[in-house]
Each structure stands twice: as structure tokens, then as C-alpha cells.
C-alpha positions in Angstrom: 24.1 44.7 -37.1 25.2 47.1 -40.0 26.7 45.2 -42.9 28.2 47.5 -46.0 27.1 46.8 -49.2 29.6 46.2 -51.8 31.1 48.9 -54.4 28.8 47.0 -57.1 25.4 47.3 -55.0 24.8 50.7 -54.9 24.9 53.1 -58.4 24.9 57.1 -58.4 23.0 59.0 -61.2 24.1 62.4 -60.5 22.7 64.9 -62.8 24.8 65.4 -65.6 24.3 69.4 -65.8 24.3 70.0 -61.7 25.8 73.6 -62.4 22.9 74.3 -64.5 19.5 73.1 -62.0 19.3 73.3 -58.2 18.6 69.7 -57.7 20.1 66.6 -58.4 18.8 62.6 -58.3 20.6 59.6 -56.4 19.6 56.1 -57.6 20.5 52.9 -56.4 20.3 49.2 -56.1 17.5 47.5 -54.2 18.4 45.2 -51.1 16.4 42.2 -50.9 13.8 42.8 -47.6 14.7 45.9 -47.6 11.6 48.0 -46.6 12.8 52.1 -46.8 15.7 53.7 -46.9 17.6 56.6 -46.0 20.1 58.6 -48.5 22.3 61.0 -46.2 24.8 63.6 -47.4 27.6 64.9 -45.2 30.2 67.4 -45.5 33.5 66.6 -45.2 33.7 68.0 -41.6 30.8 65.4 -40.8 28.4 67.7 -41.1 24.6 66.7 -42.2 23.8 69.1 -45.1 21.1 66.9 -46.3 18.9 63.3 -45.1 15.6 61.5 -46.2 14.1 58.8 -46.4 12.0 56.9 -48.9 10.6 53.4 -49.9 11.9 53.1 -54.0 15.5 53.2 -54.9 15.2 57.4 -55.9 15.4 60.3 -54.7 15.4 64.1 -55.7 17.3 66.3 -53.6 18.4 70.2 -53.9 21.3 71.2 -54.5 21.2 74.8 -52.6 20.9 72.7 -49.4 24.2 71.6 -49.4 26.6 74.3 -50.6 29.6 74.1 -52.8 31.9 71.5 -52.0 33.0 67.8 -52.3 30.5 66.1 -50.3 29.8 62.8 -48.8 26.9 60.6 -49.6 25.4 57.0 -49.0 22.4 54.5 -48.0 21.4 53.1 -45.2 18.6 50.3 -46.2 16.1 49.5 -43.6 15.5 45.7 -43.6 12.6 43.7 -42.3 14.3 42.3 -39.7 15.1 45.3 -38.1 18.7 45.6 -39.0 20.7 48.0 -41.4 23.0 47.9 -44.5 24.7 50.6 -45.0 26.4 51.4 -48.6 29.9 52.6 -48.8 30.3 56.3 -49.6 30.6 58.1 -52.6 32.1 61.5 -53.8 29.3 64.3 -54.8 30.6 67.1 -56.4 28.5 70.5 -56.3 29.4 73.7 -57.9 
């Protein structure tokens, strides 16, 4: 069963410069039993520009992969159990 986190469970650290570097981090909460998860960014057709997976609450993704736009982003954690939780989405701005 997918549950959504809350708006308070999940934090962006977008970099602060994005127009001047080619990539930029997402950070967020941990879910208790979580063991990985998976950060996806869409366009706003629905499009997958960019996906990955990892165990920690960071990761570094380029920028060039996703184009210019207002983009789509959030997490899906992976929990023990075998279930998902997925975040709600936020906003990601690229030059």
C-alpha cells in the first residue's frame, strides 16, 4: 500500500546557485524501516527526465539531464515490509 508522507517529512536542498553548476542535491527525511529509496523527477507532461535510487537520504543529480523547466520531483521510500511511501511532490526550478 502506498501512503504519502506529509508536507513536513520530506525537505529539499536545492542548490542555491543551480544556474551556475550542472548539478544539484535533494535531501530529505529518513522513514523509519525504510531500506532505499528512489528520488524521481518528471516533467510536467509526465515525462521521466531523471530516477535513482539510493540507501542515505542524498542524492546528486545533473542538471543537463533534465532541461530547462519547472519540474516535478519526489520519494518513494522502500520499507522493510515490502511496501512504499511515497512523498508529496515538490516544484524544481532549472534554468
Amino acid at each position: 500500500m502506498n501512503k504519502q508522507w506529509d508536507e513536513e517529512s520530506l525537505r529539499a536542498a536545492y542548490a542555491p546557485r543551480a544556474r551556475e553548476t550542472t548539478r544539484t542535491h535533494f535531501a530529505w527525511r529518513p522513514v523509519a524501516r525504510a531500506l532505499r529509496y528512489t528520488l524521481e523527477v518528471n516533467a510536467a507532461d509526465g515525462t521521466v527526465l531523471y530516477t535513482a535510487s539510493a540507501g542515505d537520504t542524498i542524492l546528486t543529480a545533473p542538471l543537463a539531464s533534465m532541461g530547462a523547466g519547472d519540474h516535478r520531483w519526489w520519494v518513494r521510500a522502500h520499507l522493510d515490509d515490502g511496501s512504499e511511501r511515497r512523498s508529496v511532490a515538490w516544484i524544481l526550478r532549472v534554468p
